[in-house]
N, C-alpha and C positions, 0 to 999 in steps of 0.2 A: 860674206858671212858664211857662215859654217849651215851643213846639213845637218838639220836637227830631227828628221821625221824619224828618224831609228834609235833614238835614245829615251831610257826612260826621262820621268822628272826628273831627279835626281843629278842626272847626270847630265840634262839640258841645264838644267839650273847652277851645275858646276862652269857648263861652259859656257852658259851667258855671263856668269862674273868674270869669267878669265877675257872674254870679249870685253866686256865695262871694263875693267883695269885698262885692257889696251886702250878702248878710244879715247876713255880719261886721262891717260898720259899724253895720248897724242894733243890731245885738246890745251894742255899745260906744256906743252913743249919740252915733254922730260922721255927718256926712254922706257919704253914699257915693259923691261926688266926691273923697274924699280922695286923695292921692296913694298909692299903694301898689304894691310889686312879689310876685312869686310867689316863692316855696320850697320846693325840694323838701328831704327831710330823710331821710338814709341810712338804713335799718331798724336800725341798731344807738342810732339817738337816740333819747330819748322826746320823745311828740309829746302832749298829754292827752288823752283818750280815743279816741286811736288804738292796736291794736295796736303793739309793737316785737319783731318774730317771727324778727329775727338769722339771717334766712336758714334757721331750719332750722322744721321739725316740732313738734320738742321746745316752743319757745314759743308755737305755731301759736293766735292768737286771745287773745294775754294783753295786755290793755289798759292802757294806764301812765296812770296816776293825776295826776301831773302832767307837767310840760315840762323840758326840760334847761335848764338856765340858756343855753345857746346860742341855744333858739329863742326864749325867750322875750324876750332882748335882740333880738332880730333884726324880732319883732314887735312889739316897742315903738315900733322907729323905723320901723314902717310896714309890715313884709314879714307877708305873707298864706299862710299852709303850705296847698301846693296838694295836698300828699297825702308820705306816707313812699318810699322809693326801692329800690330792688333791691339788696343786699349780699351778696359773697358767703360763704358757708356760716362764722356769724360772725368775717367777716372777715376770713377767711385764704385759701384757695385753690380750695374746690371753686366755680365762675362759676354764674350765674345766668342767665338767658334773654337779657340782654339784650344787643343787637346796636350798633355804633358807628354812628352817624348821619352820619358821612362815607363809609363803604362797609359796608351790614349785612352782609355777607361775612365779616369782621373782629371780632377783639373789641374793645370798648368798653375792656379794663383795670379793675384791680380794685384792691380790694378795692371802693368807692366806685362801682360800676359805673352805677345806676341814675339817681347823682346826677348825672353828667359829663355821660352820655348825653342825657338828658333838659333840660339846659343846651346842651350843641350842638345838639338837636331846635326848639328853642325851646318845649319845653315849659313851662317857667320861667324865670324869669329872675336866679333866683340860688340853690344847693344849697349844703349841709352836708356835709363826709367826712372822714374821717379818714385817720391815716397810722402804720401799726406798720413797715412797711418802704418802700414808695413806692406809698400807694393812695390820695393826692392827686395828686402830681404825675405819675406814671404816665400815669394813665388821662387826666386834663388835655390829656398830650402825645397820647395817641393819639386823643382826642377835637376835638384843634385848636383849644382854648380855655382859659381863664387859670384857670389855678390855684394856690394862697397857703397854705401851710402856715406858719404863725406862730412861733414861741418861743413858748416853753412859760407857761403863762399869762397867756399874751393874751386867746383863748380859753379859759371854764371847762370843766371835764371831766364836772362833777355831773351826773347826768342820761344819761351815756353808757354803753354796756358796754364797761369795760377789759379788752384782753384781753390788754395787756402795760402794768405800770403805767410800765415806767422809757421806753418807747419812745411809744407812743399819743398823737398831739394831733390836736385839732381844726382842720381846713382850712377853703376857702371855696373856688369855684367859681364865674365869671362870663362873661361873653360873650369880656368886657377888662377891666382893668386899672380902667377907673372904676369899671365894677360892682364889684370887689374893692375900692376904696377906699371906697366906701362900704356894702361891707360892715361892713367892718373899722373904722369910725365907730361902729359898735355897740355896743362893747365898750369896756369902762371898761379894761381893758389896753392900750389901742391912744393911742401916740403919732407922728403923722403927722409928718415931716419935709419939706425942701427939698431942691432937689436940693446936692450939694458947688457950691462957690464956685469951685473953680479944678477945671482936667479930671478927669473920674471917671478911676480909677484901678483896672483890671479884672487880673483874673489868671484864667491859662487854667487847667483842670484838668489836670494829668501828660499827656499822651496816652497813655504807657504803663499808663493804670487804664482807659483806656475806644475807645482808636481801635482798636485789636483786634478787640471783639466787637459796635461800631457796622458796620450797615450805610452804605452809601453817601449814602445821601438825608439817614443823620445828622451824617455825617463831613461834608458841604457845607454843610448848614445851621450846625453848631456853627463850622467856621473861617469859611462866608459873614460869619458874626454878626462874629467878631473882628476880619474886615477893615471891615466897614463901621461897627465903632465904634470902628476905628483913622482911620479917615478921617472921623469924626464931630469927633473931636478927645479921646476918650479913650487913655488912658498905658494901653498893654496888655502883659503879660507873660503868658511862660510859669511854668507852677511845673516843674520839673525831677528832683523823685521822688518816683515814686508808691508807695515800698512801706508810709506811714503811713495812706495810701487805703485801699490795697488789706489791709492790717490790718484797717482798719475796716469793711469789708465782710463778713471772717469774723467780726469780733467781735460784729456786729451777729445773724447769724444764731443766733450759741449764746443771744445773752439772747433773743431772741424763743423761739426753741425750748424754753429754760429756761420761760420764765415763761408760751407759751400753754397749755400743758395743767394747768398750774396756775389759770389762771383759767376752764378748764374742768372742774375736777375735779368739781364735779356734776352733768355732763353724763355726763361718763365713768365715773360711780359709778353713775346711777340711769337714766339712755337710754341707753345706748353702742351697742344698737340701733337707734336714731333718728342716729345721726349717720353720715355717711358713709365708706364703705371709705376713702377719700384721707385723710379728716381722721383718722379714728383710728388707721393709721397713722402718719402724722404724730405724734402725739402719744406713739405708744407709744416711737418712735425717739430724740422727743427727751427723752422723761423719762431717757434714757440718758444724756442729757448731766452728766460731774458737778457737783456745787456748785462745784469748783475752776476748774473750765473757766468756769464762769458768773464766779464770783468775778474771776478774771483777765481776762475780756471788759469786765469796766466799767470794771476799772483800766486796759485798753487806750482806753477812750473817754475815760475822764480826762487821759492823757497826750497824748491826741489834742486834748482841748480846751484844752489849755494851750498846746500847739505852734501849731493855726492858728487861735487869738486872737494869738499876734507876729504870723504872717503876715500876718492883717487890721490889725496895727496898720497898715499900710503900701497896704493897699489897700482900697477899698470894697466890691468882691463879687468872688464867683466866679463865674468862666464855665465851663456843661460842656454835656454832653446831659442833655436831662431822661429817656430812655428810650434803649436799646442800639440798637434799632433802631422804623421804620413800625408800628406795631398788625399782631400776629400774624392771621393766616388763619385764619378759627374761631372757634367759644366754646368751646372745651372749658379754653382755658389763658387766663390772662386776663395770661400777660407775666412778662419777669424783671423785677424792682425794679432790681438793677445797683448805681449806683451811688448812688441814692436810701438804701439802706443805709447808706453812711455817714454824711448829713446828718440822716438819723431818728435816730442810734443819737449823733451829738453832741450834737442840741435846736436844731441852727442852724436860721434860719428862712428857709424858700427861696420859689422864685416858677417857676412855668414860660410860657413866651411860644413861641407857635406859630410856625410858617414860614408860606411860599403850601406850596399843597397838589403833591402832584404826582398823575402821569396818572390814576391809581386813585382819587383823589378824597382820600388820606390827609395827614397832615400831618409833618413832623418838625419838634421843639421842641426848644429852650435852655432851663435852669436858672441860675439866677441868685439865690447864697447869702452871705451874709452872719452878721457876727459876731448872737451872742445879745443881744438888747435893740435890733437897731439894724431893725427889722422898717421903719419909717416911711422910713429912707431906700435900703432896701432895694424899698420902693414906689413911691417917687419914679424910682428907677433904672430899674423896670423898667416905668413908665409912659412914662417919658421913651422907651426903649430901642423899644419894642414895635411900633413903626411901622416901625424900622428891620428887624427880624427876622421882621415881617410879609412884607416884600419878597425875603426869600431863598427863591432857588430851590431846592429841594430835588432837580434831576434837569437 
């Protein structure tokens, strides 16, 4: 092994992966010239004989036996898990230590904190996260790099901790947009498309669901985007009411609420000490929620998926913010989800694309969603797109 006492971290950390690659190939009997990228992998995935420690205490040291079907596609076609990532407190809301790699001042966003971060650091070059409200695209947008939240089996779920079954999917995290495409090669769910033949055809989100409680760096960048893909040569519309949004935003909050503390109830039977004042809280508030309210939140997402599948029959994706506003000041909060709530809580499968950064070093980012099943040309969009929305100023 290599003399490591005269390198910073940095660059021990470069050359502990380049060591892993080797003994990883040696160990699979391929040569260790082979092409391969890094992965980090959120602490709610299993990794094999890695702890999956979900941010708390309680699992502190418990080692998963095998790999989620996630990583294990991911390492098939070459990706090398350069170690598990920081999540917060399974998942939900209590942050974790880690800092945004565009200004550590700032949080990184959550739930996915460790993975985003560690992808804008250039720690790795490609991470795993998930999403119950917006803790793919969120932290994406605060971290100023690409993030892919799929339709619902594209990625497998095996292998994961669900901590809301009807909400929960597996994301992807990249530098850009290729990275994410060939993440997303991975997966026997994933069919790639072209881009449309005749002008892409965009529609704006309400502004009445989001220019409100956007800051300014988001409100420029989200309209920067729509003029320069109106002068790109895409057909751009407004949508004009936002109160089936904005439904979907409460609706989303009661099924999460309904179903986290249910998929904690062994934590809150047998540690409820181990877990944190915020979270059990939480939990206690939302076991109040009743079955009725639950009940009537999915039949609101149902009526919602009915309504904008017409929408889409007429346009290729949506345009919004991917986050309210720049990554909050601090770790203590890792950020509102917003309007990431409604595309979680429908299964639509979304994408976020960063701006230029502004004076602070932060970014603001677009969303960009489309109908269920159409993930490939929803790829193509926003590969195509990503150069243009690169170039908006945010200030």
């Amino acid at each position: 092994m290599t003399d490591k006492t005269q390198l910073t971290w940095p660059e021990q950390l470069r050359r502990d992966d380049r060591e892993l690659k080797a003994l990883t190939c040696m160990a699979q009997n391929l040569p260790a010239t082979r092409p391969g990228v890094t992965l980090g992998v959120k602490d709610i995935i299993d990794v094999a004989g890695l702890p999956t420690e979900c941010g708390s205490p309680i699992h502190a040291g418990q080692v998963a036996a095998r790999s989620a079907d996630c990583v294990t596609l991911l390492e098939r076609a070459g990706a090398v898990v350069a170690g598990k990532t920081v999540t917060t407190e399974f998942a939900t809301t209590r942050p974790g230590p880690t800092c945004n790699p565009l200004n550590p001042a700032h949080t990184p966003g959550g739930s996915s904190s460790g993975s985003v971060a560690g992808v804008a650091a250039g720690l790795f070059d490609w991470a795993l996260g998930t999403q119950t409200a917006g803790s793919v695209i969120r932290p994406a947008a605060y971290c100023g790099i690409a993030g892919f939240l799929p339709s619902p089996g594209v990625i497998p779920r095996r292998g994961v901790r669900i901590m809301s079954p009807t909400l929960d999917r597996v994301g992807v995290f990249a530098r850009d947009m290729q990275g994410i495409a060939a993440m997303l090669e991975a997966f026997p769910g994933w069919s790639p498309a072209a881009m449309p033949d005749k002008a892409p055809r965009i529609a704006m989100l309400p502004r009445g669901v989001w220019e409100d409680s956007a800051d300014e760096a988001t409100c420029r960048t989200v309209l920067g985007t729509a003029d320069a893909l109106r002068d790109a040569g895409a057909e751009m519309t407004e949508l004009d009411d936002p109160a089936p949004f904005l439904e979907m935003m409460e609706a989303q909050k009661a099924v999460m609420g309904y179903e986290i503390p249910r998929a904690l109830h062994r934590e809150l039977a047998e540690h409820r000490d181990l877990l944190s004042e915020e979270l059990r809280d939480y939990c206690d508030a939302a076991l109040a929620i009743p079955h009725e309210s639950y009940a009537a939140a999915l039949k609101t997402a149902d009526r919602f998926r009915l309504w904008i599948g017409g929408v889409l029959e007429g346009h290729d994706a949506i345009l919004g913010p991917s986050a309210a506003q720049l990554a909050p000041e601090g770790l203590g909060w890792t950020g509102d989800p917003f309007v990431n709530r409604i595309w979680s809580l429908a299964k639509l499968p979304a994408v976020s694309l960063p701006g230029a950064a502004a004076r602070n070093g932060l970014k603001a980012a677009v969303q960009l969603t489309t109908g269920i099943g159409r993930d490939g040309l929803l790829c193509a969009l926003a590969t195509r797109f990503a150069p243009l929305v690169a170039g908006i100023a945010p200030e």
